[in-house]
C-alpha positions in Angstrom: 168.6 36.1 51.5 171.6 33.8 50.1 174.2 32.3 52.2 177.5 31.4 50.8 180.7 30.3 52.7 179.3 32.2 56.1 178.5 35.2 54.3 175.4 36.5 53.4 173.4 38.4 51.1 170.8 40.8 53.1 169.3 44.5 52.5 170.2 47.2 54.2 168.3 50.1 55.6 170.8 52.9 56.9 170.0 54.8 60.2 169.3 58.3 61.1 170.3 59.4 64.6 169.7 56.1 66.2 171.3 52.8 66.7 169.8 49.3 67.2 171.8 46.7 69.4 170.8 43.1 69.3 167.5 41.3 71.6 166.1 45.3 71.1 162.9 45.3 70.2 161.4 49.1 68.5 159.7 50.9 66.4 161.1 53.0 63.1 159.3 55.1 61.1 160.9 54.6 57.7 160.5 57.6 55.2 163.2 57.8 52.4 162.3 55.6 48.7 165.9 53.5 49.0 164.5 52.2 52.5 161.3 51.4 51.7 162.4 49.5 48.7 165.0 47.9 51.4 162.0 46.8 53.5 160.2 45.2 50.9 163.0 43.4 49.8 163.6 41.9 53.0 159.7 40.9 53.6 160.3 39.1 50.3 163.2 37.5 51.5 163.1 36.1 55.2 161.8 39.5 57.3 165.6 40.5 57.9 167.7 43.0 57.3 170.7 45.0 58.6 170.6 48.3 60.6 173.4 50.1 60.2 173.7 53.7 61.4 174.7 57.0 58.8 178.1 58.8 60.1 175.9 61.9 59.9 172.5 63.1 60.5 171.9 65.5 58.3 172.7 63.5 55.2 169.8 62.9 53.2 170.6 59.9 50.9 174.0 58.8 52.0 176.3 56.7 50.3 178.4 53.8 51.3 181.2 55.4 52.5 178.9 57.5 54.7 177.7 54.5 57.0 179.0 52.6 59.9 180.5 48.9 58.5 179.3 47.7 61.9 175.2 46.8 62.1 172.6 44.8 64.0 170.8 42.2 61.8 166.8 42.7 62.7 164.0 40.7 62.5 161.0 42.7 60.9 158.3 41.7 63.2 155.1 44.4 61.9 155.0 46.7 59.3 152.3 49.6 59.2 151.8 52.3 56.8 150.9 55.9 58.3 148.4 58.2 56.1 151.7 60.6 55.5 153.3 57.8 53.4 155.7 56.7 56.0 155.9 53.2 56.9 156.1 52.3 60.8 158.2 49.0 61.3 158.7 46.8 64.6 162.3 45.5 64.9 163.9 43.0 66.5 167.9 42.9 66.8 169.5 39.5 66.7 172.8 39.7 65.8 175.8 42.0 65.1 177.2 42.1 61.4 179.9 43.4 59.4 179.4 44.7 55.9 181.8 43.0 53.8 180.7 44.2 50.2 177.7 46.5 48.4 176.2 44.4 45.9 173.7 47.4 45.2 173.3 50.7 45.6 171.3 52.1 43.4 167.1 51.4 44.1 168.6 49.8 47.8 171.4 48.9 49.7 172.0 45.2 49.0 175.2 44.0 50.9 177.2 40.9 51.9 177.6 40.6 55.6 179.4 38.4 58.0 177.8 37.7 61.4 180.4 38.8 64.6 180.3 36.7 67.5 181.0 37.5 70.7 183.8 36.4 72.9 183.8 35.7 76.2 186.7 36.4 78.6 187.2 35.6 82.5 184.1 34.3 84.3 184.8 35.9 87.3 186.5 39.2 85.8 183.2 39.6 83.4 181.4 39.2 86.8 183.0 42.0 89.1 182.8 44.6 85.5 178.6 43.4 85.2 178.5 44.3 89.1 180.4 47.5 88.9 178.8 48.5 85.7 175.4 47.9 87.7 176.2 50.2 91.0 177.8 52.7 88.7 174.6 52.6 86.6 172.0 52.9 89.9 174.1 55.9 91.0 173.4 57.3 87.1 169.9 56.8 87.6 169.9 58.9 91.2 171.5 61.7 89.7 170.3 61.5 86.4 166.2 62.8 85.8 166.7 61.4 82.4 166.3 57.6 82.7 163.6 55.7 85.2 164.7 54.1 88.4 162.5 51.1 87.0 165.0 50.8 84.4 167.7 49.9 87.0 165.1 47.2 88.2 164.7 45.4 84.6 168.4 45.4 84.1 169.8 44.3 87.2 167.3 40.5 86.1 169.8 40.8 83.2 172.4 37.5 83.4 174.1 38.1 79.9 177.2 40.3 80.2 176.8 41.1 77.0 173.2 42.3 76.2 173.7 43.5 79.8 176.2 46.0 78.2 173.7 46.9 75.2 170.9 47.1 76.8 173.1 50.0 79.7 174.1 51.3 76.8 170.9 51.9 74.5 169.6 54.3 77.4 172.4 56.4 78.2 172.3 59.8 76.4 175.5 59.1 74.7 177.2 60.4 71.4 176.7 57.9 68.4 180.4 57.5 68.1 180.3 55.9 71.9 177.2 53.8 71.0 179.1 52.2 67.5 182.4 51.7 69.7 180.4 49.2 72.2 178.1 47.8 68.7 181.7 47.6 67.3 183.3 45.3 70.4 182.9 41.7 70.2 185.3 41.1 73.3 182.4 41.3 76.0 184.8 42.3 78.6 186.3 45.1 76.7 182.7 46.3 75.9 181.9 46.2 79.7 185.0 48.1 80.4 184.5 50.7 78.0 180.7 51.0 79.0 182.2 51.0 82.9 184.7 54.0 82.2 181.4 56.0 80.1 179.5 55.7 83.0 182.3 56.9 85.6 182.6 59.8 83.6 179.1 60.3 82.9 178.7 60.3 87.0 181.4 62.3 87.3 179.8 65.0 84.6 176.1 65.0 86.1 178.0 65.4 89.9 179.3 69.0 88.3 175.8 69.8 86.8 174.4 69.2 90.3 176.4 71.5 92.1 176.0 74.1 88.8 172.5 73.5 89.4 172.6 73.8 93.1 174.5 76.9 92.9 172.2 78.5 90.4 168.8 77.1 92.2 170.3 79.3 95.1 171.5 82.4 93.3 168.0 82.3 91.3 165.9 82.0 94.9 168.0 85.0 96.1 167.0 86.8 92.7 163.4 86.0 93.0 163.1 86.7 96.6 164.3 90.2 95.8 162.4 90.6 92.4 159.3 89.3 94.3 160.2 92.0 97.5 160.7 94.3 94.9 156.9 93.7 93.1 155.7 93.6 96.8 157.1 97.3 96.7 156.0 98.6 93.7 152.4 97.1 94.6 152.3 98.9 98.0 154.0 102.3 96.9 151.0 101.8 93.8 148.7 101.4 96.7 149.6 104.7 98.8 150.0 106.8 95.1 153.7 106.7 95.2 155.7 106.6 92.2 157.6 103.0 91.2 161.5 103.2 92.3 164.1 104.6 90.2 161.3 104.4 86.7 159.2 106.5 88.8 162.1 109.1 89.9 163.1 109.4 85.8 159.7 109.7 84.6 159.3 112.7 87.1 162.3 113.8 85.9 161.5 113.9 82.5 158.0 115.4 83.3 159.9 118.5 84.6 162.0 118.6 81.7 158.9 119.1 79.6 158.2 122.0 80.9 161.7 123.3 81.6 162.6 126.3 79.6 166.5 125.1 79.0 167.8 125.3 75.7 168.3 122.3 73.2 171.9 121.8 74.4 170.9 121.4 78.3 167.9 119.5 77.1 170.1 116.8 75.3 172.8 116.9 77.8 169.3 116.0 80.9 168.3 113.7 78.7 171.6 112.0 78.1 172.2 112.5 82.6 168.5 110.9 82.6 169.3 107.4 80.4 172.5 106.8 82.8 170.0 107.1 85.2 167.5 104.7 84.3 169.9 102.1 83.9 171.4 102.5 87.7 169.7 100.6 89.9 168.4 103.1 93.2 171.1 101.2 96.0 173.8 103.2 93.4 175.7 105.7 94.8 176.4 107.3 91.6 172.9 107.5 90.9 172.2 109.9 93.6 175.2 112.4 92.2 173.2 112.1 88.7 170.0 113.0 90.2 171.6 115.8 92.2 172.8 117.5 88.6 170.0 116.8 86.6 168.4 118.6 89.4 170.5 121.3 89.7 169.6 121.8 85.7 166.3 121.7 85.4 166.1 123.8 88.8 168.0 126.8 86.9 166.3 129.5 85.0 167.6 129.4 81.3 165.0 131.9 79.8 162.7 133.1 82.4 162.5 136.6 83.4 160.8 139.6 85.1 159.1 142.1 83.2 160.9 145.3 84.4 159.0 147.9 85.3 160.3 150.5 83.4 158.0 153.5 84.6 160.9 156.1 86.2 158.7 157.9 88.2 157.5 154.5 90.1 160.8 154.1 90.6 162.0 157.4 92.1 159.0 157.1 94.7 159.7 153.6 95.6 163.6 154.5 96.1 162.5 157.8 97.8 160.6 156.1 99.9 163.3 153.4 101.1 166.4 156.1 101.5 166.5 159.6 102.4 169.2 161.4 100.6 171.8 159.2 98.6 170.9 161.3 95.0 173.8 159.8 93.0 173.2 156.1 93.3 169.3 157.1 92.7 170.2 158.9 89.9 172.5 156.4 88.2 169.5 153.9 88.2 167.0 156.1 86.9 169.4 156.8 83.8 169.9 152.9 83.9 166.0 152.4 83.5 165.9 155.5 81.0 168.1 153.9 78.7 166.2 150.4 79.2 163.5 151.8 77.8 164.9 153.5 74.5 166.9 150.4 73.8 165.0 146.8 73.9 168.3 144.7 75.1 171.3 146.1 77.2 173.7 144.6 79.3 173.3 144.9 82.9 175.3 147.7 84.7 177.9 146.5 87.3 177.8 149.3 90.1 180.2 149.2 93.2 178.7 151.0 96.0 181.7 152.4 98.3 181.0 154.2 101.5 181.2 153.4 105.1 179.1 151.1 107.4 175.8 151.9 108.1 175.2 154.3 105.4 172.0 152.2 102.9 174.5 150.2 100.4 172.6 147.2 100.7 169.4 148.2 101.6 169.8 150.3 98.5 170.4 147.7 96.2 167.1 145.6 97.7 165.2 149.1 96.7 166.3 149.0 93.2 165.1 145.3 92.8 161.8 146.5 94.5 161.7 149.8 91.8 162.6 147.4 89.1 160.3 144.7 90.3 162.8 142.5 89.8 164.3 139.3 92.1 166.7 140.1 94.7 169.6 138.1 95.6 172.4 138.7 98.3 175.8 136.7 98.9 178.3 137.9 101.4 181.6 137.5 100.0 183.3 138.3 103.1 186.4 135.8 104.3 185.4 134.0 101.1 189.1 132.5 100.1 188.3 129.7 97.7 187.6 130.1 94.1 185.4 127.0 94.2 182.9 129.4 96.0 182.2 131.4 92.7 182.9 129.0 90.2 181.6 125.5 92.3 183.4 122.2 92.3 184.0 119.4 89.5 181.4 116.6 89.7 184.1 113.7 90.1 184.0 115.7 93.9 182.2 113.7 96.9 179.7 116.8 97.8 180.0 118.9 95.0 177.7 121.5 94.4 177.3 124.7 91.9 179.2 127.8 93.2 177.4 131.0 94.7 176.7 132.5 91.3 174.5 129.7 89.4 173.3 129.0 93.5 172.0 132.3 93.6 170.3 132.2 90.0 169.2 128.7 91.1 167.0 130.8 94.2 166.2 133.9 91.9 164.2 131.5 89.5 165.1 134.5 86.5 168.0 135.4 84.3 167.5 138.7 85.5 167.4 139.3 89.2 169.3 142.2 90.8 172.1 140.5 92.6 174.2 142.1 95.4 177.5 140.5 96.4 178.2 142.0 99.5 181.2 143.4 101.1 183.9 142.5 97.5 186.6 144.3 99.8 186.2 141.1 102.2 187.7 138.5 99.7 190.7 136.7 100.9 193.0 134.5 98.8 195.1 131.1 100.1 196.0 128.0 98.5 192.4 127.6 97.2 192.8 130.1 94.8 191.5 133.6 94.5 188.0 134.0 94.2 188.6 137.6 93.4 190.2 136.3 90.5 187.0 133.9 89.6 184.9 137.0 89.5 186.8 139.1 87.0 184.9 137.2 84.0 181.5 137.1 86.6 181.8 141.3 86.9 182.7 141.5 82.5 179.7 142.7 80.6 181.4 141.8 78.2 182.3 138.2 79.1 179.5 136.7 81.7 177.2 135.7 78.6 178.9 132.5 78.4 180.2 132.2 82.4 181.8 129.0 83.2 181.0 126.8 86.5 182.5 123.7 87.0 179.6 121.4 88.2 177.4 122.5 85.9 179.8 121.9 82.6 178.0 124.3 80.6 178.2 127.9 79.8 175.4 129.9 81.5 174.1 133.8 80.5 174.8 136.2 83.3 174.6 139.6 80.9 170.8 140.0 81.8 171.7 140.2 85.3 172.2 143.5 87.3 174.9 143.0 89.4 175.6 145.7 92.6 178.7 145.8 95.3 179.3 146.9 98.2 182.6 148.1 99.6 184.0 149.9 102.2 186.9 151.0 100.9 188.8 150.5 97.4 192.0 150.0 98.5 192.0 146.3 99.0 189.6 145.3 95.5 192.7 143.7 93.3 192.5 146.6 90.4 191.5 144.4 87.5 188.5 143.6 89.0 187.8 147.2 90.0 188.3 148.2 86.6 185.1 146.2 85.6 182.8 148.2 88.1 181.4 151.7 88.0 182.2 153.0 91.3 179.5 155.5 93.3 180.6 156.9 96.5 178.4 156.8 99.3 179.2 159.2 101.8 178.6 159.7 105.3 175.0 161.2 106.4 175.2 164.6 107.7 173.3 166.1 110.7 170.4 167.4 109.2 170.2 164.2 106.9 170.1 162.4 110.0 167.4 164.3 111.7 165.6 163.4 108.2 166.3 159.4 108.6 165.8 159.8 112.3 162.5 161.3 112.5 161.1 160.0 108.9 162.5 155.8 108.7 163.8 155.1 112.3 161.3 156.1 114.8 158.3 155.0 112.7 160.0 151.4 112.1 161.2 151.7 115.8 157.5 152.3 116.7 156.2 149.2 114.7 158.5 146.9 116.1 157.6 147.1 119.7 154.2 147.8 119.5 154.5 151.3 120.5 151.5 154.1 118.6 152.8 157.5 118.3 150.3 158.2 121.2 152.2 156.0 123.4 155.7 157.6 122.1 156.6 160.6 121.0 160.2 162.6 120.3 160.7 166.2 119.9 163.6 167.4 117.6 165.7 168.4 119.7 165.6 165.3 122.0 166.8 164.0 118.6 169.7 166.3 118.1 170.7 165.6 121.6 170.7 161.8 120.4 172.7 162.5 117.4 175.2 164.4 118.9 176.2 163.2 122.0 175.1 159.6 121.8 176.0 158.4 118.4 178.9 159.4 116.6 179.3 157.3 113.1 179.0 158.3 109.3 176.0 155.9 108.9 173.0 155.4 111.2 173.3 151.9 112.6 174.3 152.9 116.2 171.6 155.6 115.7 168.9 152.7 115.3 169.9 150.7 118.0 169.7 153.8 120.5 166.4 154.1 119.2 165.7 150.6 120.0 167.0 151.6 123.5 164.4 154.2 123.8 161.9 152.3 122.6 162.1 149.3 124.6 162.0 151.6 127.8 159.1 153.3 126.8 157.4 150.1 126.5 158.8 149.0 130.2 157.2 152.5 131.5 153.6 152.2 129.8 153.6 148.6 130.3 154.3 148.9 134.4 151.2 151.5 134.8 153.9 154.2 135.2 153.0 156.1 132.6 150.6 155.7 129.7 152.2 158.4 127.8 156.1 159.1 127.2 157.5 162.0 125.4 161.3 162.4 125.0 162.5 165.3 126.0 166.3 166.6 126.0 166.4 166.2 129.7 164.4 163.2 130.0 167.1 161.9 127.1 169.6 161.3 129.9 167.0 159.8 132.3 166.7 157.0 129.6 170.1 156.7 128.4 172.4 157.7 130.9 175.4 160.6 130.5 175.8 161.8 126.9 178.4 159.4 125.6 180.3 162.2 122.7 180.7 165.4 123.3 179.8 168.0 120.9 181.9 170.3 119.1 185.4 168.7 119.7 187.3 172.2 118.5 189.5 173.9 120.9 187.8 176.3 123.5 190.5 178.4 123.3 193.5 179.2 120.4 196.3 176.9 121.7 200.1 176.7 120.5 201.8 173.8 119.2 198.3 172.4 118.8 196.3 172.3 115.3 193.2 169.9 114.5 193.4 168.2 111.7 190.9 166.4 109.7 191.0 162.9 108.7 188.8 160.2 106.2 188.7 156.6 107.9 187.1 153.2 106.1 183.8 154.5 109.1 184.0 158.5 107.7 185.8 161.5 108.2 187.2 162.4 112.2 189.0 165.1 113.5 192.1 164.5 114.5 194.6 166.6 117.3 198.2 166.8 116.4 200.5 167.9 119.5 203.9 169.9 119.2 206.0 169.9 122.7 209.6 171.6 122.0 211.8 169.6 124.6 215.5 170.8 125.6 217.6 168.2 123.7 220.0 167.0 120.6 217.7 167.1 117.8 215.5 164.5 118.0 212.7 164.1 116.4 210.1 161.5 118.3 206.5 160.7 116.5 203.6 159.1 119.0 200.2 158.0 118.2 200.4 154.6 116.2 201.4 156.8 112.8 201.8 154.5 109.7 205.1 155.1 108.0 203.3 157.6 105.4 202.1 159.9 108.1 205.7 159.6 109.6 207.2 161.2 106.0 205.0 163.5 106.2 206.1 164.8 109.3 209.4 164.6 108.3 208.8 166.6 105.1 207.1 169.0 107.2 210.1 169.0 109.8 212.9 169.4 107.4 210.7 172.4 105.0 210.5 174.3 108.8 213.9 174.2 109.1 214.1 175.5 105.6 212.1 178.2 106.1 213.7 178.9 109.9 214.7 182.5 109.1 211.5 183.4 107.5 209.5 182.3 110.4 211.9 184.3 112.8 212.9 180.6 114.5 216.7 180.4 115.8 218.0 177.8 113.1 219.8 176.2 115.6 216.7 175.0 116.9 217.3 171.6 115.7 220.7 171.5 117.5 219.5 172.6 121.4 215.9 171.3 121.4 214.2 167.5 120.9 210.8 167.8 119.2 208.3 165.3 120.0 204.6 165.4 117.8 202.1 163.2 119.2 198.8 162.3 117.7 196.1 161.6 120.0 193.9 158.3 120.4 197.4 156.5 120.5 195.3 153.0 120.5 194.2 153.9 117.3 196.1 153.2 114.0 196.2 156.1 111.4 198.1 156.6 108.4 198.0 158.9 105.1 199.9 161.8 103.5 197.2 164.4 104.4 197.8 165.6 107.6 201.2 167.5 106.4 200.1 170.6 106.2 198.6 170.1 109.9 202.2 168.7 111.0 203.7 171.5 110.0 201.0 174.3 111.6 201.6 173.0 114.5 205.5 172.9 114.2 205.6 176.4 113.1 203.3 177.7 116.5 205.2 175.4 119.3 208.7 177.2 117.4 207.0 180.4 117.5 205.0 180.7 120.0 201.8 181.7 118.1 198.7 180.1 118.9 196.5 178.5 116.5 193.0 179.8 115.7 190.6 177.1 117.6 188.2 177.2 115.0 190.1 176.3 112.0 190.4 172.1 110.6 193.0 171.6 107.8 193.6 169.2 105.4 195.8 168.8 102.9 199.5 167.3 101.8 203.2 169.5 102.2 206.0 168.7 99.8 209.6 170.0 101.1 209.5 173.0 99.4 206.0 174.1 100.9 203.3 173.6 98.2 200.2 171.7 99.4 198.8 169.1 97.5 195.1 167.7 96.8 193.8 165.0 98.9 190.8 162.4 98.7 187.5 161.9 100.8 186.8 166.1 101.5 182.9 165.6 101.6 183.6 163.1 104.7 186.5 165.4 106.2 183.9 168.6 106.1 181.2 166.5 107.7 183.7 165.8 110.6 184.8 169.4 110.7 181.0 170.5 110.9 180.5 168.1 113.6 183.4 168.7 115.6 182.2 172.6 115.3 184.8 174.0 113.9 183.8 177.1 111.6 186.8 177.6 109.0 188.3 174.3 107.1 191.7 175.0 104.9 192.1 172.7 102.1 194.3 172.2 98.7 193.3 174.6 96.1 192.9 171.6 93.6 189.8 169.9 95.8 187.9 173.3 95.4 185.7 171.4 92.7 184.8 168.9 95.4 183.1 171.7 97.8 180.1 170.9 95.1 179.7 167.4 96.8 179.9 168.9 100.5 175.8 169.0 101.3 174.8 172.5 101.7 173.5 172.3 105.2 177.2 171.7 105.6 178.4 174.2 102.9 176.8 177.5 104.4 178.3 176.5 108.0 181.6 176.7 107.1 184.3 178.6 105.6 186.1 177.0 103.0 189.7 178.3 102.6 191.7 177.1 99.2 195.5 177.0 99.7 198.7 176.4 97.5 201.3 177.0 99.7 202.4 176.9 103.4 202.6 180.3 103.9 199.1 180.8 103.0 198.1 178.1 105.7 199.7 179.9 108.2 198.5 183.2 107.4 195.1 181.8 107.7 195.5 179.1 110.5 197.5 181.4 113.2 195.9 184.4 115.6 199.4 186.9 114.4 202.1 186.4 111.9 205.3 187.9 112.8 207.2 190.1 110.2 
């Protein structure tokens, strides 16, 4: 090394990532060619040469542009050279330099330097930064884990303000552009204040990373407390052969899918239900609605079915055995099963069983599942008024759930059960919708293939289904909806077919129930017929079941008190079990009466008889109608009124009747609403014998409608009116000639009883219906 005019010639060996400040002594592991050759030079020389750190570390050989002008002039103290071909050097720093000028840089970096010395400023100022710098390093060290506290110790011995400030400086974790600006400040004071402001903000930076790290520590214990409960969990539910939280639930899930029989579609859409799943945790809320629908899928039947028993004399027996009488309905499912087995797929039949209470409608329709060996399922429909009910509710409901269609599938576990919705005529309609409405595409061979409900967003296959209802009358099924259904009429049971029911279904069941043999009980017929006809008086045989009940219950009192061990009902001993007779039998007149005519009528419970009264009053003209008419019974007895007075001369009536006398028809049962065009013809009977004076026969019932000019037209429900005439005991029944075709229906017990007169005009009634005609 040369020395000319306080510059000197020394080699240079350029930095990587580090930075040596003067009186630090360290090791370097030297690798690159151009340093090596550097660090010969200088043992040549007099063991020094400059440190001077590269602007960047990645640089591999850098050039002079690319390193700091500001260096540490080192004493090479040891050289060693490591098996890899590195050389490890031990350096001392003596003195800061500045580069002035490259003299090579081609083998080395050979440069002229000039050494910087350092200037001092104000004792006492230099003092106060050297103690601040101190306390604002030994609060560093507390919150920093990066540099030892016996670092603060082997400082603070430190008297120089100036190596004080490198030495701070040399283990702070700093950026090399900070380390150079203190290498690069000769003013000591300045570099103290510099270093004094780092370590403020330093402090300041490692206060925020202690509450980070507080705040985290305390988050991350809350996490691992629950994570470790949650193991804890898993470990103990492992333990008792539980499945593992909301994994468990989904692999259960999908277990069930496996073996689901739903189509691709509902597969892919479970699936889809099943991976929302998994990632919810089980506090979610949202997770529970999920597992209620994939649930409510995988719970459905999609292609499972009975095998239907197709054999049609099975079949008859089993309905035969369940229901005495009722031949259409029977008949219609026998053809049904006929058909089944010529053709391999057919829709299923929609039947609408009308007829009043009592009569077998639903019990029917739980025979033909037992004949077809098929699933049975019943909903009541009555006061059902909103549509969600058929067609269920969307799933962005709280509580929503499937309507009563896919509900009842859901419980029938086939796509083909037989499935009764009870009492259709019951549906209501509000601000909910109309559910009547909902079942027009249910009831649609045609369209319940692909039947839409709203939780379960996808179409579901009703056609396999054989869907039945019951109905007590027609009048109130919207007519769309009616349309879709085959209607069968179920009548009223006659007598004899209650004797039948009675002796065969009811007292056997009855005897069962309470324990009773039929050495204990026993009923003769006509303690039966007594019980028919003067204790029960209904078109079906509910009431009839109950009064067997009755009978049976006291039986069981008697043998059970010692009284008797035997009892055997009797027509007298009837009324020692159940009191008076409650009807009485035969409700036709004992003797012909004038102005009086019974009339027969068809209500939602069966055919009745019904009284209409004429009383001719002194008066104006008025004509007064009693009895809770409807306003089409109350045309009809004007109709009948004003063809009278027509006819006044005919009929040998003063046709100033209508001027001196106020007629008054009354209808008996006054508490009782009745309505309907067919009780004209019976209006207008009795009109004609109160004007007259002739009495009418006491064993005729009529039926039928009057027009003005006399003709009589057909009415509906005969089979129900003749069963009322038959019980009431009337012998001769006068009806529209255009019902004669529905005689056929009228059992025949019935039939050869009574006397069935066809009629197409008044006069005819009359001829028939009164004792004399006058000419």
């Amino acid at each position: 090394m040369s020395e000319q005019n306080g510059k000197r010639e020394i080699p240079l060996l350029p930095l990587r990532g580090l930075l040596v400040y003067p009186s630090m002594v360290l090791h370097l592991d030297v690798g690159r060619e151009k340093s090596i050759k550097a660090l010969e030079r200088a043992m040549v020389d007099d063991n020094k040469i400059l440190l001077a750190t590269q602007e960047e570390v990645h640089i591999e050989e850098p050039s002079a542009e690319q390193i700091y002008n500001v260096g540490t002039v080192a004493r090479v103290k040891q050289m060693l050279k490591l098996p890899n071909g590195t050389i490890r050097v031990l350096v001392e720093g003596l003195q800061r330099a500045k580069i002035e000028e490259y003299l090579q840089e081609d083998d080395y970096f050979y440069v002229t330097i000039t050494y910087l010395d350092e200037k001092k400023g104000n004792e006492n100022e230099v003092e106060a930064l050297m103690r601040a710098v101190l306390n604002h390093f030994e609060q560093y060290i507390k919150l920093s884990k990066k540099v030892s506290p016996e670092t603060l110790s082997s400082v603070s011995d430190i008297d120089e303000p100036g190596r004080l400030a490198d030495i701070i400086t040399s283990h702070l974790p700093l950026k090399m552009k900070d380390k150079q600006e203190i290498l690069e400040t000769v003013d000591i004071q300045q570099r103290l204040e510099i270093l004094l402001n780092i370590l403020n903000n330093e402090r300041e930076i490692l206060e925020l990373e202690r509450k980070i790290s507080a705040r985290v520590k305390k988050q991350m214990e809350k996490t691992q407390k629950e994570y470790y409960l949650r193991e804890q969990m898993k470990a103990i539910q492992k333990e008792l052969g539980e499945k593992e939280g909301r994994a468990g639930e989904v692999e259960e899930l999908r277990a069930q899918l496996d073996k689901s029989d739903a189509p691709e579609r509902i597969r892919k859409k479970i699936e889809k239900e099943l991976e929302r799943l998994e990632k919810m945790p089980s506090t979610s809320a949202e997770g529970s609605v999920i597992r209620t629908y994939i649930d409510t899928l995988l719970a459905l039947p999609w292609t499972r079915r009975t095998v239907d028993n197709l054999d049609i004399k099975h079949a008859e027996e089993v309905l035969n055995e369940d229901h005495y009488g009722l031949e259409k309905p029977k008949e219609r499912v026998l053809e049904y099963l006929a058909v089944q087995k010529l053709v391999n797929k057919m829709r299923g039949p929609i039947l609408c069983f009308v007829g009043p209470p009592g009569v077998g409608k639903t019990s029917l329709a739980r025979s033909i599942a037992r004949a077809l060996e098929r699933e049975f399922v019943r909903i009541s429909l009555g006061g059902v008024r909103d549509e969600a009910e058929i067609r269920g509710h969307r799933r962005t409901y709280v509580g929503a759930l499937p309507g009563r269609i896919i509900q009842g599938m859901k419980t029938a576990g086939t796509i083909n059960p037989v499935f009764l919705l009870d009492e259709i005529d019951k549906l209501a309609s509000d601000f909910r919708g109309d559910p009547a409405a909902a079942l027009l595409e249910v009831l649609d061979p045609n369209q319940n293939d692909k039947f839409s409900d709203h939780y379960i967003e996808e179409t579901y296959d009703l056609s396999n289904v054989m869907f039945i209802t019951t109905a007590n009358s027609l009048h109130t099924i919207p007519r769309p909806l009616l349309d879709r259904m085959e209607v069968i009429h179920i009548s009223g049971y006659t007598e004899l077919e209650k004797l039948h029911i009675l002796k065969d279904y009811l007292l056997p069941k009855q005897l069962e129930e309470h324990g009773l043999g039929k050495d204990k009980l026993q009923m003769n017929e006509e303690a039966m017929l007594k019980l028919i006809r003067h204790y029960t008086r209904e078109a079906g045989v509910r009431n009839l079941n109950r009064e067997m009940a009755n009978i049976s219950r006291k039986a069981a009192k008697i043998i059970v008190s010692g009284e008797k061990k035997k009892v055997v009902v009797t027509p007298k001993s009837l009324e020692a079990l159940l009191g008076k007779p409650r009807y009485r039998y035969g409700l036709a007149e004992k003797e012909d009466q004038v102005g009086s005519v019974t009339g027969l009528a068809w209500t939602e419970t069966g055919g009745d008889t019904l009284n209409v009264e004429v009383s001719v009053l002194p008066g104006k003209g008025k004509l007064t109608l009693t009895g809770q008419l409807g306003d089409v019974m109350k045309e009809s007895a004007q109709a009948a009124f004003s063809y009278i007075r027509s006819r006044a001369n005919e009929w040998e009536i003063d046709p100033e009747f209508v001027e001196k006398n106020d007629i008054h028809i009354h209808v008996p049962e006054g508490a009782i609403p009745k309505d309907g065009p067919s009780a004209g013809i019976t209006m207008a009977t009795a009109l004609v014998s109160a004007l007259t004076g002739i009495p009418v026969k006491k064993e005729v019932g009529m039926t039928g409608e009057i027009t003005l000019r006399g003709r009589v037209l057909p009415i509906g429900g005969l089979k129900e009116k003749a069963l009322s005439a038959h019980r009431a005991g009337l012998k001769v029944v006068i009806l529209p000639k255009e019902n004669e075709k529905d005689i056929e229906e009228i059992p025949e017990s019935v039939r050869n009883e009574l006397t069935f007169i066809t009629v197409e005009h008044m006069d005819e009634v009359l001829r028939h219906a009164l004792v004399t005609k006058k000419r």
